[in-house]
RODO-2510 file (C-alpha; in nm, 4 decimals, decimal comma):
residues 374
     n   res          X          Y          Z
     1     x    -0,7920    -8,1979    16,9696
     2     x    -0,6102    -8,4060    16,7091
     3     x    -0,2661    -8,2970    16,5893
     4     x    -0,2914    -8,1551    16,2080
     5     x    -0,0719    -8,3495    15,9997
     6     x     0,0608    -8,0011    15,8811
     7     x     0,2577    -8,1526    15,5475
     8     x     0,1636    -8,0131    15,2366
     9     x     0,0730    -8,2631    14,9492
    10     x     0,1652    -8,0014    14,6907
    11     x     0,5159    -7,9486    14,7652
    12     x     0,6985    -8,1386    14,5589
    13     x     0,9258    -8,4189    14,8024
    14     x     0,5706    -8,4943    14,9544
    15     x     0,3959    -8,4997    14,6302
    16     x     0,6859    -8,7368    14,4773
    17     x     0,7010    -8,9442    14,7722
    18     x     0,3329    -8,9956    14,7654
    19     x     0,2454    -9,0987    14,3907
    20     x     0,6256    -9,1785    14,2931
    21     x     0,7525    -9,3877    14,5562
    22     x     0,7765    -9,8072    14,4945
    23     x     0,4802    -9,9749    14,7051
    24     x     0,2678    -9,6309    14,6508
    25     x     0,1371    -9,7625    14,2477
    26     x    -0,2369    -9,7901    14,3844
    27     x    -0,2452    -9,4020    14,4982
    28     x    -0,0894    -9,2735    14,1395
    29     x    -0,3528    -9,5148    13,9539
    30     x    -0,6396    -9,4023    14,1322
    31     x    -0,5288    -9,0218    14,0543
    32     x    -0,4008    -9,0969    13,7036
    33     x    -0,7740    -9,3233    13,6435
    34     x    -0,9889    -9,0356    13,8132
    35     x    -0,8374    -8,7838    13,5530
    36     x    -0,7849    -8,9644    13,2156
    37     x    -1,1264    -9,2317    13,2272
    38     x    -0,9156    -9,4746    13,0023
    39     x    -1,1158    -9,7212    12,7416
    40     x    -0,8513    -9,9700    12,8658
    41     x    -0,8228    -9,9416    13,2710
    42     x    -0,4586    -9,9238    13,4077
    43     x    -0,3925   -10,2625    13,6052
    44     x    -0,0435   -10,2023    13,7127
    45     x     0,2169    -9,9230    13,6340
    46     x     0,6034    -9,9293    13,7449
    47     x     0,8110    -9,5716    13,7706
    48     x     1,0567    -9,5091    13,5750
    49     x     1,1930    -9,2661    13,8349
    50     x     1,0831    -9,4074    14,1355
    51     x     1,1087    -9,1524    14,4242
    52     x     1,4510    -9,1921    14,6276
    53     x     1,5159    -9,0371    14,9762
    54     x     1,9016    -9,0655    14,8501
    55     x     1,8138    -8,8227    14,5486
    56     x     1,7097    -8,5431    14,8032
    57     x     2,0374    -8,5801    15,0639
    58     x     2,2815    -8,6012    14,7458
    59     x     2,1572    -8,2259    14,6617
    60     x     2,1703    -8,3479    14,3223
    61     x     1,9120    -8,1727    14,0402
    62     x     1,5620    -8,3988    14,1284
    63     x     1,3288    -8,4277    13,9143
    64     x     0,9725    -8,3109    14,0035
    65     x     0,7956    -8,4906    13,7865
    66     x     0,6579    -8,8661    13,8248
    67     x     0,7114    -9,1260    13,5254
    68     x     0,5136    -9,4387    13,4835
    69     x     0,4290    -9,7303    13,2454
    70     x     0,1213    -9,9539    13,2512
    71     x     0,0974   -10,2918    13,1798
    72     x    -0,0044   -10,1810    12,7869
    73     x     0,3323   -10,0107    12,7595
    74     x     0,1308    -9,6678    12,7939
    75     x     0,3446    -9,3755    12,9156
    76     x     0,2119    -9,1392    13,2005
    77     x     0,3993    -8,7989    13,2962
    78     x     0,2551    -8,6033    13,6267
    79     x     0,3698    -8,2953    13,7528
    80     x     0,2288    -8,0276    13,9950
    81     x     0,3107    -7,6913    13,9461
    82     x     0,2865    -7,3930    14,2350
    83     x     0,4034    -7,1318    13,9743
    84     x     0,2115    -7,1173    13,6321
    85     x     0,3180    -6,8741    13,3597
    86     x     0,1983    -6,7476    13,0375
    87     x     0,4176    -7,0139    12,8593
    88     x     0,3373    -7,2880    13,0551
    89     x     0,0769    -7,4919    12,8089
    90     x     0,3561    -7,4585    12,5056
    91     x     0,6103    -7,6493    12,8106
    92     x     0,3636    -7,8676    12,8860
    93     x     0,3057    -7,9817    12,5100
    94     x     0,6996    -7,9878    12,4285
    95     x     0,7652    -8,1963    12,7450
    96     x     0,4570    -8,4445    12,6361
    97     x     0,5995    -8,4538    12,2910
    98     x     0,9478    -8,5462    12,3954
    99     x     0,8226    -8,7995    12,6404
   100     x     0,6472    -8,9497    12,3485
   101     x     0,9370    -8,9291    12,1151
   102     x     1,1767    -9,0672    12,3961
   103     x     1,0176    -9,4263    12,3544
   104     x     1,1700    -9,5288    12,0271
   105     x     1,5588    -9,6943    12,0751
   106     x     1,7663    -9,8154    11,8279
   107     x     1,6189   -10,0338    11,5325
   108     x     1,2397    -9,9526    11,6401
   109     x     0,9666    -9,8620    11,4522
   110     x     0,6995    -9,6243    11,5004
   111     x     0,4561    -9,8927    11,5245
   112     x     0,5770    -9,9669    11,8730
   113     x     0,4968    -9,6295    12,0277
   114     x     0,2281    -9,6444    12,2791
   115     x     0,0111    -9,3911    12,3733
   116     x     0,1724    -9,0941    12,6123
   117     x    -0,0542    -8,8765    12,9070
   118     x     0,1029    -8,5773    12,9875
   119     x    -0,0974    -8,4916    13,3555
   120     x    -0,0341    -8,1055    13,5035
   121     x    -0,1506    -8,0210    13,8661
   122     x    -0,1957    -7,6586    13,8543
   123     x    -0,2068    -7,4811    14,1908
   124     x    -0,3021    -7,1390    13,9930
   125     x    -0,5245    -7,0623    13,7431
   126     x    -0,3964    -7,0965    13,3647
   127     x    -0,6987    -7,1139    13,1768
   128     x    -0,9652    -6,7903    13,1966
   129     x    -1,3060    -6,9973    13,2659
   130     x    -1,4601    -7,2019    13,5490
   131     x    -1,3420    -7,5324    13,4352
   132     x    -1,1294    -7,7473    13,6607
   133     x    -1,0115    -8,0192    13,3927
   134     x    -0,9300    -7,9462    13,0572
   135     x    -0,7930    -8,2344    12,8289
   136     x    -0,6291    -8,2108    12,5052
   137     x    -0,6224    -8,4490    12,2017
   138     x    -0,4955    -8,4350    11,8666
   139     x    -0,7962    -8,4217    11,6285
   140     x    -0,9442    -8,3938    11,3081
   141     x    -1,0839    -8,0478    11,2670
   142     x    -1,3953    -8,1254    11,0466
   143     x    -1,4813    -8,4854    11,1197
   144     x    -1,3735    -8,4735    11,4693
   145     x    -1,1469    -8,8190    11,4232
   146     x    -0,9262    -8,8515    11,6816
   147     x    -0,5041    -8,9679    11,6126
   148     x    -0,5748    -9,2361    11,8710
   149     x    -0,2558    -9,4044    12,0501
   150     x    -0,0802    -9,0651    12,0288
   151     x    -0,0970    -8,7641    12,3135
   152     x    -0,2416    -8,6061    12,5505
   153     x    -0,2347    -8,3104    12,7856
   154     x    -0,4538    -8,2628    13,1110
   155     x    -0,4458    -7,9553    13,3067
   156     x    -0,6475    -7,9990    13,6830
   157     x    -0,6667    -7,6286    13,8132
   158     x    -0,7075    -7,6700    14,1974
   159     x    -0,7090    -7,3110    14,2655
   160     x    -1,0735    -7,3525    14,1018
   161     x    -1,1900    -7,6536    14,3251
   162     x    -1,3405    -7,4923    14,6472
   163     x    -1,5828    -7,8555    14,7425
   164     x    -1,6120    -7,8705    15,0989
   165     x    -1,5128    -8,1490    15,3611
   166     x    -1,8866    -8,2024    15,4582
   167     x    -1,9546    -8,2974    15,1063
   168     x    -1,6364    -8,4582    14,9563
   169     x    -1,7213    -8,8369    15,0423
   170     x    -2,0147    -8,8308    14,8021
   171     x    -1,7801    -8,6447    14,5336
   172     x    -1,6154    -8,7810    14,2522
   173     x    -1,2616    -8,9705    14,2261
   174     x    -1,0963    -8,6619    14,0877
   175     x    -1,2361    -8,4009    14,3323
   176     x    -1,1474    -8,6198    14,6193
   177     x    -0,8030    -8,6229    14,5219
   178     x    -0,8375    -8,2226    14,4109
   179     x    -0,9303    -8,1768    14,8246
   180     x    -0,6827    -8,4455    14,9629
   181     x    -0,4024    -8,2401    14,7944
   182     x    -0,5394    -7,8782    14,8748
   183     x    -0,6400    -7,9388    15,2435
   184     x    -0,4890    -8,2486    15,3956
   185     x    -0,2522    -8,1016    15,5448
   186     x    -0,5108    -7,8840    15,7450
   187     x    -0,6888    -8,2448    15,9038
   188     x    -0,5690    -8,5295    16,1713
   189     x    -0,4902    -8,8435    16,0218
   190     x    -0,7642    -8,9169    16,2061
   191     x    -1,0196    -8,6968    16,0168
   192     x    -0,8602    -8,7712    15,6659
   193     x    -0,9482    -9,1072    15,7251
   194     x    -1,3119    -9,0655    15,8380
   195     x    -1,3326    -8,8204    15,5184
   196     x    -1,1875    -9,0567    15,2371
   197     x    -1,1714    -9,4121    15,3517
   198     x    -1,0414    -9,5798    14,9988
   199     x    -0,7185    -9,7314    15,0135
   200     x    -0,5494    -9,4867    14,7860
   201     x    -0,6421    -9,1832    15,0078
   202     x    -0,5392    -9,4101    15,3153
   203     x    -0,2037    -9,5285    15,1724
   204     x    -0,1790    -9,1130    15,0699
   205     x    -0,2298    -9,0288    15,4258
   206     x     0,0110    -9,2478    15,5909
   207     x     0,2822    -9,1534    15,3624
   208     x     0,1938    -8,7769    15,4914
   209     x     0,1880    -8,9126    15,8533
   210     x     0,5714    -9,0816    15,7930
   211     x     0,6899    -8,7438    15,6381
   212     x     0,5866    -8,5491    16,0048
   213     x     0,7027    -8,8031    16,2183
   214     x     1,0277    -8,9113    16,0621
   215     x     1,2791    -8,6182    16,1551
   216     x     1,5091    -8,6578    15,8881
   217     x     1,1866    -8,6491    15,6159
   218     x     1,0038    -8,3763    15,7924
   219     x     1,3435    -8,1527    15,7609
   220     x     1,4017    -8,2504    15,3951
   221     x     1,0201    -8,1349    15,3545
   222     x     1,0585    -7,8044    15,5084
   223     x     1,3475    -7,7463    15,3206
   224     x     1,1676    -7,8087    14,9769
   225     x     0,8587    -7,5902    15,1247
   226     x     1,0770    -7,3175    15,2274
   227     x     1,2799    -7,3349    14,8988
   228     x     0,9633    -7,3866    14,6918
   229     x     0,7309    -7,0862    14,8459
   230     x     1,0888    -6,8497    14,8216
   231     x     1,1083    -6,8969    14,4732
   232     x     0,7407    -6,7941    14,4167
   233     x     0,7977    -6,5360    14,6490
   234     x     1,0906    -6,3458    14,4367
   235     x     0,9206    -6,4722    14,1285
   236     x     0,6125    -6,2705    14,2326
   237     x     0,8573    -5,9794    14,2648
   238     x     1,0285    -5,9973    13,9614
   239     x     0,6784    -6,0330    13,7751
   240     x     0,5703    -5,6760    14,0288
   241     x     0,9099    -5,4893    13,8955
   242     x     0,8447    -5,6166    13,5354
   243     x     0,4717    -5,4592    13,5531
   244     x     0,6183    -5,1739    13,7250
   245     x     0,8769    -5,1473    13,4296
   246     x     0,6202    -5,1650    13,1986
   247     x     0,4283    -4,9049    13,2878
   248     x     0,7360    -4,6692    13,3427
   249     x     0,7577    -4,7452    12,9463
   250     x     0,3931    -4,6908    12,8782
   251     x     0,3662    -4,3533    13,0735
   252     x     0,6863    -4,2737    12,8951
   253     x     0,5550    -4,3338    12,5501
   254     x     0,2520    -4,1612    12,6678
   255     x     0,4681    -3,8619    12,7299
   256     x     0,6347    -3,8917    12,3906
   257     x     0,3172    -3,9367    12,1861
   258     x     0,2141    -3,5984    12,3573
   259     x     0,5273    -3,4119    12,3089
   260     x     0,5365    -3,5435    11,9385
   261     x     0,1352    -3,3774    11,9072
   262     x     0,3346    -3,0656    12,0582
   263     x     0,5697    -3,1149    11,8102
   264     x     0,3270    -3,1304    11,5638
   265     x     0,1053    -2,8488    11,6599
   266     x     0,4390    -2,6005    11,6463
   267     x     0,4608    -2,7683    11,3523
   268     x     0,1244    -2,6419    11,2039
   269     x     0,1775    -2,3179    11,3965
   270     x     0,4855    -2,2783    11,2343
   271     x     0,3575    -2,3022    10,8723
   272     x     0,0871    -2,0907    11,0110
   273     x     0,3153    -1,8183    11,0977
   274     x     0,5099    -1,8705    10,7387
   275     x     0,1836    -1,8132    10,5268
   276     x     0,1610    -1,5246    10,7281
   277     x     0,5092    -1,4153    10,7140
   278     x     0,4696    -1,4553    10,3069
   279     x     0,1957    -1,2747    10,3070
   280     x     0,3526    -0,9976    10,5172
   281     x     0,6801    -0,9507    10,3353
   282     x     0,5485    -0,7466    10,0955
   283     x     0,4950    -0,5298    10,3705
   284     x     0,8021    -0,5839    10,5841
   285     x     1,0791    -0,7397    10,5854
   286     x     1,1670    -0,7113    10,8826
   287     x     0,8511    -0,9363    11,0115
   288     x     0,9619    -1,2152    10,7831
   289     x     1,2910    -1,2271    10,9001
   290     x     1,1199    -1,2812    11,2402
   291     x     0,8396    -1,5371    11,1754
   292     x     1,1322    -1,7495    10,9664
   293     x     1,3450    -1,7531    11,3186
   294     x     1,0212    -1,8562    11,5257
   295     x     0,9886    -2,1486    11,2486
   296     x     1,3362    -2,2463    11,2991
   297     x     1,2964    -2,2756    11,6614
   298     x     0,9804    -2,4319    11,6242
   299     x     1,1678    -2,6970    11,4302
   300     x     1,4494    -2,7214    11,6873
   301     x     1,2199    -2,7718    11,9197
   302     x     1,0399    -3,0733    11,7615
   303     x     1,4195    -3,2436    11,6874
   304     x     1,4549    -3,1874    12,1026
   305     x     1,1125    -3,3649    12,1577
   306     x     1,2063    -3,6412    11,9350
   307     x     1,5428    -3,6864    12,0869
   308     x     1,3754    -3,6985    12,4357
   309     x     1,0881    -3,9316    12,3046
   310     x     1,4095    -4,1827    12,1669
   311     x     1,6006    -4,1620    12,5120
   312     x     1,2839    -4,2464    12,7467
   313     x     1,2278    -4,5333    12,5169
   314     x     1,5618    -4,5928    12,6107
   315     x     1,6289    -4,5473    12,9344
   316     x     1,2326    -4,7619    13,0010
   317     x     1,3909    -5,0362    12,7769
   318     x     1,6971    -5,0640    12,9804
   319     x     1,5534    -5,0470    13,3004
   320     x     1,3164    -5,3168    13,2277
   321     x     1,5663    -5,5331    13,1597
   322     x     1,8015    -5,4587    13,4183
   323     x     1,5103    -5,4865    13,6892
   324     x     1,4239    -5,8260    13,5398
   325     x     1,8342    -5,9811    13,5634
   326     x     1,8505    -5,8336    13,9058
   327     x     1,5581    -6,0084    13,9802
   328     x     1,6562    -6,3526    13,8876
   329     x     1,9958    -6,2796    13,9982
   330     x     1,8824    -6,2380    14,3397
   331     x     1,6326    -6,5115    14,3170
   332     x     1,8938    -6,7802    14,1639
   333     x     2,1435    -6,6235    14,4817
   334     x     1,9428    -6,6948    14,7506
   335     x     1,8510    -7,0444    14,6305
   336     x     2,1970    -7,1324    14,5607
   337     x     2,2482    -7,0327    14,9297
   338     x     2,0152    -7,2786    15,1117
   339     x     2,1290    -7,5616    14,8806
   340     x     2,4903    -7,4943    14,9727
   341     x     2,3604    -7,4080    15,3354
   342     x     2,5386    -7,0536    15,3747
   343     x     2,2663    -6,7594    15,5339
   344     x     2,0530    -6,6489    15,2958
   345     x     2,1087    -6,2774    15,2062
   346     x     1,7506    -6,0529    15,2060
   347     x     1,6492    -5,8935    14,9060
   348     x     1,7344    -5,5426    15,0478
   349     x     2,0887    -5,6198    15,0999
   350     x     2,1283    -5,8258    14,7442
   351     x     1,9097    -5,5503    14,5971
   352     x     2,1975    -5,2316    14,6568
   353     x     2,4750    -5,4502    14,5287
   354     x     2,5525    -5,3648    14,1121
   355     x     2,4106    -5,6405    13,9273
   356     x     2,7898    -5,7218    13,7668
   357     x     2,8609    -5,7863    14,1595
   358     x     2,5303    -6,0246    14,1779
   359     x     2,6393    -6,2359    13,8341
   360     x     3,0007    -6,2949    14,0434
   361     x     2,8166    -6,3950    14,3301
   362     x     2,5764    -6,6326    14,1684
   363     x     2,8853    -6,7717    13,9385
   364     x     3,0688    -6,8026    14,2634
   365     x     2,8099    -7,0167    14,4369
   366     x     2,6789    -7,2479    14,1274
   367     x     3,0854    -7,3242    14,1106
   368     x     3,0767    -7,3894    14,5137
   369     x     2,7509    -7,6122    14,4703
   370     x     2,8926    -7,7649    14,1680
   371     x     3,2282    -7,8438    14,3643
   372     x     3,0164    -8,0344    14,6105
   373     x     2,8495    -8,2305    14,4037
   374     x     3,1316    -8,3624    14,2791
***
């Protein structure tokens, strides 16, 4: 049986080495044509931040994103993303925008700026349909004009592309590429071949083949994969605590809304019992003096519900937001372990520590890792 290639398009060194790397233009223009159908077809693009094995041994910040120009000027801005949030389409339009606003130097006009493509790889869902490819435009409400020459977004969700390897040689461009990235690494070189013979996917598939057999690329890889699937790991945590936090606040606001209807029942009981302890004093005295001390404690006993209805708001508040620092505490710890290359602490053992002990330890490392860079 043929050896699985085992390398993960979707991790970002392979991804960037793949469709950002100098010699590799004809795999990023097949993905970039399959998703945006341009009026004008791209000929030729260059990087503008061509993918460098030197970036990734440096341990300097890389960027995970690939940048490209055409041959009509025309900017193009790809990313894939493991981890999708609720706030990820307002990043994805400010990061389009500045890419667009970026062009302009000294002395230009805005005549000269040139149409900018903003393309996300989503490996989770962010939109709540069946759609795999959304694309975004700016346009004229009524008459539907579009502000040609100006930007776009497109989202590809591949967590909602589930084609098959029996069928994806009669598929299209873009769902060819949406299986290459999900599954290749689950195929031979052999059997990625066989399944998607055009140059693109071969030159795709050799650059995969080169990451598993060149040591020093393969352990550069595994390092990104182990980094990248940790950090969805204890973001998938915090996000569990957060939930967790929230519904310690909603059960406590539950509890206050019924201790306030308490409140307000003693409430009515207690003008209850003071009509009646009106009506009675004619009669007694002594009775009002009574029903006037059970309305008194009827009242102290509301102020106590409020006061405990004001502290479990609180107390919910400031756990929520403790649980969430610890969180990224921990999370930003244990990265900047395995970039500086000490052992990685578990969560249980970061977890005990007081969280003004975890913001000394994470200050402690960035200072290390910044000391290195240097």
């Amino acid at each position: 049986m043929s050896r699985k290639i085992g390398v993960r398009p979707w991790i970002d060194f392979a991804f960037r080495k793949i469709f950002g790397k100098r010699g590799n233009e004809i795999c990023l223009i097949s993905l970039l044509d399959s998703v945006l159908e341009l009026p004008v077809p791209i000929e030729s693009i260059e990087f503008k931040n061509p993918f460098s094995m030197k970036d990734y041994e440096s341990d300097k910040q890389v960027c995970v994103d690939v940048k490209a120009t055409d041959q009509e000027g025309r900017i193009f801005v790809v990313e894939i993303q493991l981890v999708v949030n609720l706030s990820f389409a307002k990043r994805a339009l400010f990061y389009a925008c500045s890419a667009y606003a970026d062009q302009l130097g000294k002395g230009q006009g805005y005549g000269e700026l040139k149409a900018t493509y903003c393309v996300c790889l989503l490996m989770r869902r962010l939109w709540d349909d069946r759609q795999l490819h959304h694309q975004f435009r700016l346009v004229e409400r009524t008459s539907g004009r579009v502000l040609e020459e100006s930007i776009e977004i497109h989202t590809v969700e591949l967590s909602k592309y589930n084609g098959r390897g029996e069928s994806v040689r009669s598929a299209g461009v873009l769902e060819q590429w949406c299986y290459w990235i999900k599954n290749a690494d689950k195929h031979s070189e052999g059997e990625l071949r066989a399944l998607l013979p055009g140059l693109p996917f071969l030159q795709a598939t050799a650059e995969l083949r080169d990451i598993q057999a060149i040591t020093e690329e393969k352990e550069m890889y595994n390092s990104r994969e182990k980094a990248v699937l940790d950090y969805e790991a204890n973001l998938i945590d915090a996000q569990r605590e957060a939930r967790e936090a929230r519904e310690a606040i909603e059960n406590a606001q539950a509890e206050a809304r019924e201790a306030q209807a308490e409140a307000r029942e003693a409430q009515a009981g207690a003008s209850i019992a003071k009509a009646e302890a009106l009506e009675a004093i004619e009669n007694a005295n002594a009775e009002a003096r009574i029903a006037r001390e059970a309305i008194e404690n009827a009242n102290a006993e509301a102020r106590i519900a409020r006061e405990a209805v004001e502290n479990a708001n609180v107390e919910a508040r400031e756990a929520l937001k403790k649980g969430e620092a610890i969180g990224v505490e921990i999370g930003s710890i244990q990265l900047l372990q395995r970039l500086i290359g000490l052992s990685v602490q578990g969560q249980e053992e970061l977890r005990v520590m007081p969280l003004e002990d975890l913001v000394t330890l994470r200050e402690s490392l960035n200072t290390e890792l910044q000391n290195r860079a240097s």
